[in-house]
N, C-alpha and C positions, 0 to 999 in steps of 0.2 A: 504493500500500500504506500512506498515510497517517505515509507519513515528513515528517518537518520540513524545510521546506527554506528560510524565513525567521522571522527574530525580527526586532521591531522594537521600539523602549519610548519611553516621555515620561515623563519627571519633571516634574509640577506644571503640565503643558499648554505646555510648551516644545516647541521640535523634535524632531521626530522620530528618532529615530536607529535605524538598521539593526545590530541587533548583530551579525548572523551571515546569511550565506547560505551553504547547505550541498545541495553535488553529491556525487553518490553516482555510483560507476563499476553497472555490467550486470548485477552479484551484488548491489548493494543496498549495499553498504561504504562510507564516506564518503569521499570523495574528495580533496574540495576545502574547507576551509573560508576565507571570508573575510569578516572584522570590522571594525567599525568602519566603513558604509557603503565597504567595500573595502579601507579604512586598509592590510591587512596579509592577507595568503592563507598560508594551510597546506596541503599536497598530502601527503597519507598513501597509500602504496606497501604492498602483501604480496604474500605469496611465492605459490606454487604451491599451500598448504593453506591459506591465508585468513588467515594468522599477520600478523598487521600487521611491516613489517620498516621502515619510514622513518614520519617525518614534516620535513618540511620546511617552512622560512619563514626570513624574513630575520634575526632577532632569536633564532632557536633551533632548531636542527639537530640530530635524533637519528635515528640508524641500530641496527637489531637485527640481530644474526646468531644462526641454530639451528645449522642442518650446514654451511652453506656461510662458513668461518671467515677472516678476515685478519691475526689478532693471535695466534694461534699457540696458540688455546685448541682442548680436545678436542670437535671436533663432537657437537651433540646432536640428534636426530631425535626426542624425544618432546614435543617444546613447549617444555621446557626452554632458555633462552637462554645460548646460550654468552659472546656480546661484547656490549656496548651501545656506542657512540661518541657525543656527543654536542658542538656547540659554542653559544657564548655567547658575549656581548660582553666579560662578564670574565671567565667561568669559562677560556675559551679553549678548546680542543681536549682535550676527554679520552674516552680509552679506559681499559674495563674487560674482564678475562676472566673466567668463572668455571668453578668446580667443585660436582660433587654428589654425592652418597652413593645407596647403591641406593636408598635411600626419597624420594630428589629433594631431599634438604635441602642448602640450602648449604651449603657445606664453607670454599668460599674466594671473597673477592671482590677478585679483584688491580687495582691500578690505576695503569696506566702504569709499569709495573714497579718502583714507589717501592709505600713503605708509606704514604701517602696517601692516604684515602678507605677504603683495604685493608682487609680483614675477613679471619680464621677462625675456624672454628666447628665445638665438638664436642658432639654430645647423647646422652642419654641414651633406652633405650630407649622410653619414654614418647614422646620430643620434647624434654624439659626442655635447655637449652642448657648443657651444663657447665665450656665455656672459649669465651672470646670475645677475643681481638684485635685489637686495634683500632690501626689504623695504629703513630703514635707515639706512642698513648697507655699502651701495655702490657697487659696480660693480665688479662682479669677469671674469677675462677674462683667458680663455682656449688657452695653446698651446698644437697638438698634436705634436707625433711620428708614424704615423699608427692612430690606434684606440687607441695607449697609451697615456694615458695623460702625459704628459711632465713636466711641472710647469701650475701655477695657477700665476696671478699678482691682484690687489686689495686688499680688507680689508682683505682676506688670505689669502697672498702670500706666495710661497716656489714654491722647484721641487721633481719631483719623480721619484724614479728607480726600475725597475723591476727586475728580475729572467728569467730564459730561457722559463718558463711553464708561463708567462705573470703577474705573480701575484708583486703588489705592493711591495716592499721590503722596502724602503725608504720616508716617509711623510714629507716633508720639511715644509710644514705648518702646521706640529703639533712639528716638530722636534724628528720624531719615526724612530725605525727600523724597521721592522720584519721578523720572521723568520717563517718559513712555515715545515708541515709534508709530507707524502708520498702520502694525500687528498688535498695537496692545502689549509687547512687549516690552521688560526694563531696558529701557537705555543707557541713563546713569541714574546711579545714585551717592546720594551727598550728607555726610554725618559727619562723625569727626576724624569720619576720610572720606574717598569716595571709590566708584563702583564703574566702571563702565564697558557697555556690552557693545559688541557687532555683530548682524544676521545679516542672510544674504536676503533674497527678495522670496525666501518660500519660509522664508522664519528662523533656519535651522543656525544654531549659535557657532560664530567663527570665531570669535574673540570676546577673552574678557580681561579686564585691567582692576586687580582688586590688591589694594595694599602696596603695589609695588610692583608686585607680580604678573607679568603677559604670560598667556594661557591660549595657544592658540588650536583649535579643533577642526581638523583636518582628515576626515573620510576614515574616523575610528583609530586616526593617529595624533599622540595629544604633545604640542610642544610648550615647555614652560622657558619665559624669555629666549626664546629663539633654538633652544636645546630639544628636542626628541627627549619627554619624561615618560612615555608609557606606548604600547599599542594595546586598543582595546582586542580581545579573544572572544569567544563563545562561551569559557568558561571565568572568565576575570581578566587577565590585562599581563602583559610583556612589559617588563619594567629594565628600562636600559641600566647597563651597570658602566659603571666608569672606562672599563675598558670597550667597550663599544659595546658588546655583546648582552643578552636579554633573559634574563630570567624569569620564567613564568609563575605567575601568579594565580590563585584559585578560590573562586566566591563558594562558600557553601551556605548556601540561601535558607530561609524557612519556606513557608506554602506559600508569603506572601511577596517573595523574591526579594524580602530584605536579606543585606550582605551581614550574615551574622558573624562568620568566622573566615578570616584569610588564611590561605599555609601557602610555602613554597617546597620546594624539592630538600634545602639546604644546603644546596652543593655538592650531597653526597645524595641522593636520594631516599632520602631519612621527610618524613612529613615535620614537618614543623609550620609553629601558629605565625602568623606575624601581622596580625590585628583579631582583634575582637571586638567587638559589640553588640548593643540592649538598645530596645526602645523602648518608650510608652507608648499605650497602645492609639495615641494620635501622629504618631514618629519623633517625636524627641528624642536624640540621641545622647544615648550613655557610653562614652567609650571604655571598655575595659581595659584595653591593651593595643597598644601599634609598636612595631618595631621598623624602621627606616621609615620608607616613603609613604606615606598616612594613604591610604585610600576613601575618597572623597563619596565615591558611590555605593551608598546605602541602604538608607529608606526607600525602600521599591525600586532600589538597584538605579535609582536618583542624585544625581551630582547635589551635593552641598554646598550652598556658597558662604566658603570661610572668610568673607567679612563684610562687616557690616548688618549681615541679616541674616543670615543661619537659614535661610531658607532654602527649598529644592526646588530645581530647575524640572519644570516636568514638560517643557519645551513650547505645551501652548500657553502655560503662564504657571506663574510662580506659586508655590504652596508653604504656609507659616504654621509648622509642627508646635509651634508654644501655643497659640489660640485654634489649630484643630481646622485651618479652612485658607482656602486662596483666598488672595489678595486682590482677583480681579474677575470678572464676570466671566464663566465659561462663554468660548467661543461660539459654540451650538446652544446658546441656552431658548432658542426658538424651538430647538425638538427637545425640551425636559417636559416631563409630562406631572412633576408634582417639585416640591420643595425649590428651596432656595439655591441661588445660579453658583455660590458662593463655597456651598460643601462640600466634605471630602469623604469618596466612597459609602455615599449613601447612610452617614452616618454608625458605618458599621465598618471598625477599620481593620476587626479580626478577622472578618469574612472576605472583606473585597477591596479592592485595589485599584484604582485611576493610571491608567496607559499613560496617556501623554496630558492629562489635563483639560480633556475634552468631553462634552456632554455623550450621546448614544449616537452623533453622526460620525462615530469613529470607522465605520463598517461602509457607512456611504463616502466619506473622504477618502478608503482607500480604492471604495472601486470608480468614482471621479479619476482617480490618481492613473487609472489603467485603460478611462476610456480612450478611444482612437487606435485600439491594440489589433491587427487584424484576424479576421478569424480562418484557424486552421486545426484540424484535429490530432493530435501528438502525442506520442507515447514514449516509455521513460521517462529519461531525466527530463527532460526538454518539458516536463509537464509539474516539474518540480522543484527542478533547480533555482535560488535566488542568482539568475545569472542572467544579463543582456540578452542572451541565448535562448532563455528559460522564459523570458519573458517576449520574447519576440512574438508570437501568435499563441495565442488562447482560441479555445472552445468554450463552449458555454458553463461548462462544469469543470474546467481549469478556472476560470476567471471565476468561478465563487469560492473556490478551493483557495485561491490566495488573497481572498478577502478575509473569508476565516483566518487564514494564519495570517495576513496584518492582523488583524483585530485581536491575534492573539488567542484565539476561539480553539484553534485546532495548536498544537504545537511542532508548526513546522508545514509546509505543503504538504499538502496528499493528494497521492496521484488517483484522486477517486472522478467517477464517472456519474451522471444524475440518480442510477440505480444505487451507486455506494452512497450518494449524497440523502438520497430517501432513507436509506437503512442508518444513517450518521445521526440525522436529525428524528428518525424515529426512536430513541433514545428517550424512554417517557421522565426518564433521571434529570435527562439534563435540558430538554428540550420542552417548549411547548406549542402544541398544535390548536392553531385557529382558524378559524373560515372568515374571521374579522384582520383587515392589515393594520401595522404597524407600522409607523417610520425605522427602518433597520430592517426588514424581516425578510427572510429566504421564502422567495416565492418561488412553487414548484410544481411541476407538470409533467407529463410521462413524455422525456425526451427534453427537459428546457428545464434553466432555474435563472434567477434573476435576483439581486438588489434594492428592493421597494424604497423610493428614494421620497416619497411626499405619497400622501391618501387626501383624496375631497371627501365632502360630505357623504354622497352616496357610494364611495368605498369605491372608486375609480383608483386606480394607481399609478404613478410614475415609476419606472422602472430604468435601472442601469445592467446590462447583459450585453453578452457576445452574441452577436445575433444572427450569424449566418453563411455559409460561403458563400462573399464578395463582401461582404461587410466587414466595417470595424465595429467595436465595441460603443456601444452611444447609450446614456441617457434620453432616452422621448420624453420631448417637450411636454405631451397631453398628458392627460390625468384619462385612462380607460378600464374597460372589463380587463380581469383577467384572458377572455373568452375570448377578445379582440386583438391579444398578443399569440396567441398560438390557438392551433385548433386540434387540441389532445385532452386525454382527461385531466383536468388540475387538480393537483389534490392539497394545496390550500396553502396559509402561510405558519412557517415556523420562528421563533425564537427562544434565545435561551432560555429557563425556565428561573432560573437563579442568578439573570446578570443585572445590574444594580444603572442606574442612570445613566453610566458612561459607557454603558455598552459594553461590560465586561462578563465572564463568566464568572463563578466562583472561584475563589481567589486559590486555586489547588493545582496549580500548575506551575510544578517545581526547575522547569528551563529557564535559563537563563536565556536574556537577548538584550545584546549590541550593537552597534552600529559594525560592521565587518572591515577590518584594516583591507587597505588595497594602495599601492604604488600611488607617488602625488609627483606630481612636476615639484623640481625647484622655486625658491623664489618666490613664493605666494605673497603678494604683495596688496595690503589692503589697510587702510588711513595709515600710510605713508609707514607703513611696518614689512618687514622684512626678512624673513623667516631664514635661520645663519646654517641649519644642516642641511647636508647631503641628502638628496630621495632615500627612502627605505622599503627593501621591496619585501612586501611578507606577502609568502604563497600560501593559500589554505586548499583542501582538497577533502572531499566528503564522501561520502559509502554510503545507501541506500537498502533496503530491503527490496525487491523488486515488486514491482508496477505488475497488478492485477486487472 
């Protein structure tokens, strides 16, 4: 089914090295991971509904419970996690319990029966968070304006001012400015230092100037003042060593793809830690431990900006783990269908997870991203590979297949065909079946699937698909029947059954994803900066289970 089952990379035509081989159990679920030509194995366990409940390895151990409970918390039965347990070299052994309110919002996140890590939390009808708890830090209490946050009183008080487009302009509890682009993104900002960013024209971050420090991001190659400091992997990050040469590094994630524990080889092929850390359960970062080069990505595997604001770059805009919420209006908050434009993972940060910072149009932005694609029917890689190649001609159930994995739905392409896509989304766990559309939803027909990109009143649809030999891939302008785009049986629309506002599944999807290193020209030259090393050429290369 064109699942991944090896990575392998070279830096600069060095040794090869195996980042990953990955076993899958009988349902297709990943099973096994093991890194670092072997270095280190991970074994992921779920329960009876596919809910991932373990991940295990030597360096980092985490256990989920729903209904079946051991820390004395109230069983949940709708996906909701009641306990998580987890251990580490230095965090050591800790358990969590939690609570929720009828709308699934965390209420309480107890830890080890201290106030530690501890959270509670009350909102407002919207979502808006109106008192927050925080171990032993004390009580931060919320006033709105609307959905805008107003000022903050407690242990970090200030107010806040906005701009006409909703975005934060003014942090009175940091004592910042900021100044925004023609994206809504941070530009600079100004405290008692200042901040400043460069995007190209699709958003995506080229430069930041923070403290002192140039930072430039370069196609999952990251240079700090002018020097090559990292290449991003699949499984963590290539960290240049003084002598030219790159030692690899390695995330070992929870379910919600925070970076909990680092290890490298150690030279000798011995695992060792060389970071650690803990969150609260709105991402506040505890660090336990870093050895050399601090690694900045995180909280949902999210760059942290160390200074000035501690916040995570989630690409379509910023998010502030001390108050539990972005600082500026989701992008898509035209397709939210309840609460405030403003929160983070639906109020439920144990369950579920925000991508890139975007409301539920994450699934139509990627198939936007693909229309004009021509259509041609393909088999193999060529139906799965993320590669110019791979992406060159789509079918109609190729081009839904890598909507799902943008959206991160599925883990990785798959090489499935509308009859695997029917048996994927019949999945009564994860899926849910309507004869009513959705904005997002996989519309499907015996031979055809599609992207439902808007619904009118009388349940007409827009749709984005590959549509046919001679055609490319297009959005239709009109809003119609199902009935009126193909003439086969339709059998209705699907969505996840558990994804949360932004279009996500539940948050049990234990891969990691980055941007993929790949050769850059010299010379990148952009506000008058100048980038001082040599190209770096890393090869990667993958291994497949074969295409059914």
């Amino acid at each position: 089914m064109g699942r991944k089952t090896h990575t392998w990379e070279s830096i600069n035509n060095a040794t090869e090295v195996l980042l990953a081989k990955n076993t899958y159990n009988e349902v297709g679920q990943l099973w096994k991971k093991e890194l670092h030509n072997g270095l280190q194995t991970t074994t992921y366990t779920y329960n009876e509904r596919g809910w991932l409940s373990g991940s295990s390895s030597p360096k980092f151990d985490l256990k989920l419970r729903y209904n079946q409970t051991t820390k004395g918390a109230l069983p949940q039965y709708n996906g909701n996690i009641s306990e998580q347990e987890y251990t580490g070299d230095y965090s050591g052994n800790r358990w969590f319990t939690y609570q929720y309110d009828a709308l699934n919002r965390l209420t309480t996140s107890a830890y080890n029966n201290s106030n530690l890590l501890g959270e509670q939390l009350a909102y407002d009808k919207m979502g808006n968070i109106t008192s927050l708890t925080r171990g032993n830090y004390g009580t931060l209490g919320y006033v709105y304006d609307g959905n805008r946050l107003s000022s903050v009183s407690g242990f970090k008080a200030g107010s806040y001012g906005y701009d006409a487009n909703g975005n934060a302009t003014t942090d009175g509890t940091r004592g910042v400015t900021i100044t925004y682009n023609e994206l809504n993104l941070p530009l600079q900002v100004s405290g008692t230092g200042t901040a400043a960013y460069t995007y190209d024209a699709a958003g995506n971050k080229l430069r930041s100037v923070q403290g002192g420090t140039t930072r430039d991001y370069i196609g999952g190659i990251q240079y700090t003042n002018g020097v090559i400091d990292f290449i991003q992997t699949e499984e963590g990050r290539a960290v240049r060593k003084s002598d030219g040469s790159y030692a690899y590094e390695y995330n070992l994630k929870d379910h919600l793809g925070n970076t909990r524990v680092v290890i490298d080889d150690n030279g000798n092929n011995t695992q060792r830690v060389v970071q650690e850390d803990e969150y609260y359960a709105f991402g506040l970062n505890v660090g336990r431990y870093t050895l050399g080069n601090k690694n900045n990505y995180l909280y949902n595997g999210k760059e942290k900006q160390d200074v000035l604001t501690d916040e995570y770059d989630y690409g379509a805009r910023f998010y502030d783990p001390v108050i539990g919420r972005f600082t500026t209006v989701d992008p898509k908050a035209e397709l939210y269908r309840m609460g405030s434009t403003y929160l983070y993972g639906a109020n439920n940060p144990i369950r579920f997870i925000d991508i890139n910072g975007e409301g539920p149009g994450d699934r139509i932005k990627a198939a936007r991203s693909m229309t004009g694609t021509p259509y041609k029917q393909e088999t193999g890689s060529n139906r799965t590979a993320n590669t110019p190649e791979g992406r060159k001609y789509m079918d109609c159930s190729e081009f839904v297949s890598r909507v799902l994995a943008a959206d991160q739905v599925t883990d990785g392409v798959k090489g499935m065909n509308t009859k695997d896509i029917k048996a994927f989304v019949g999945n009564k766990d994860q899926f849910e079946h309507s004869n009513t559309p959705e904005v997002g939803d996989i519309a499907l027909w015996d031979g055809h699937v599609g992207i439902v990109t808007a619904v009118d009143k009388g349940g007409k649809i827009k749709l984005i698909h590959a549509r046919g030999a001679g055609k490319d891939a297009k959005e239709n302008p009109y809003a119609i029947l199902p009935s009126q785009y193909r003439n086969s049986d339709f059998f209705g629309y699907y969505r996840p059954i558990e994804e949360t506002p932004d279009g996500k599944l539940d948050g049990a999807n234990m891969s990691t994803t980055t941007k993929p290193a790949k050769p850059e020209e010299d010379n990148r030259i952009y506000n008058g900066g100048t980038l001082k090393e040599a190209p770096v050429t890393s090869t990667r290369r993958t291994e497949e289970q074969g295409h059914n």
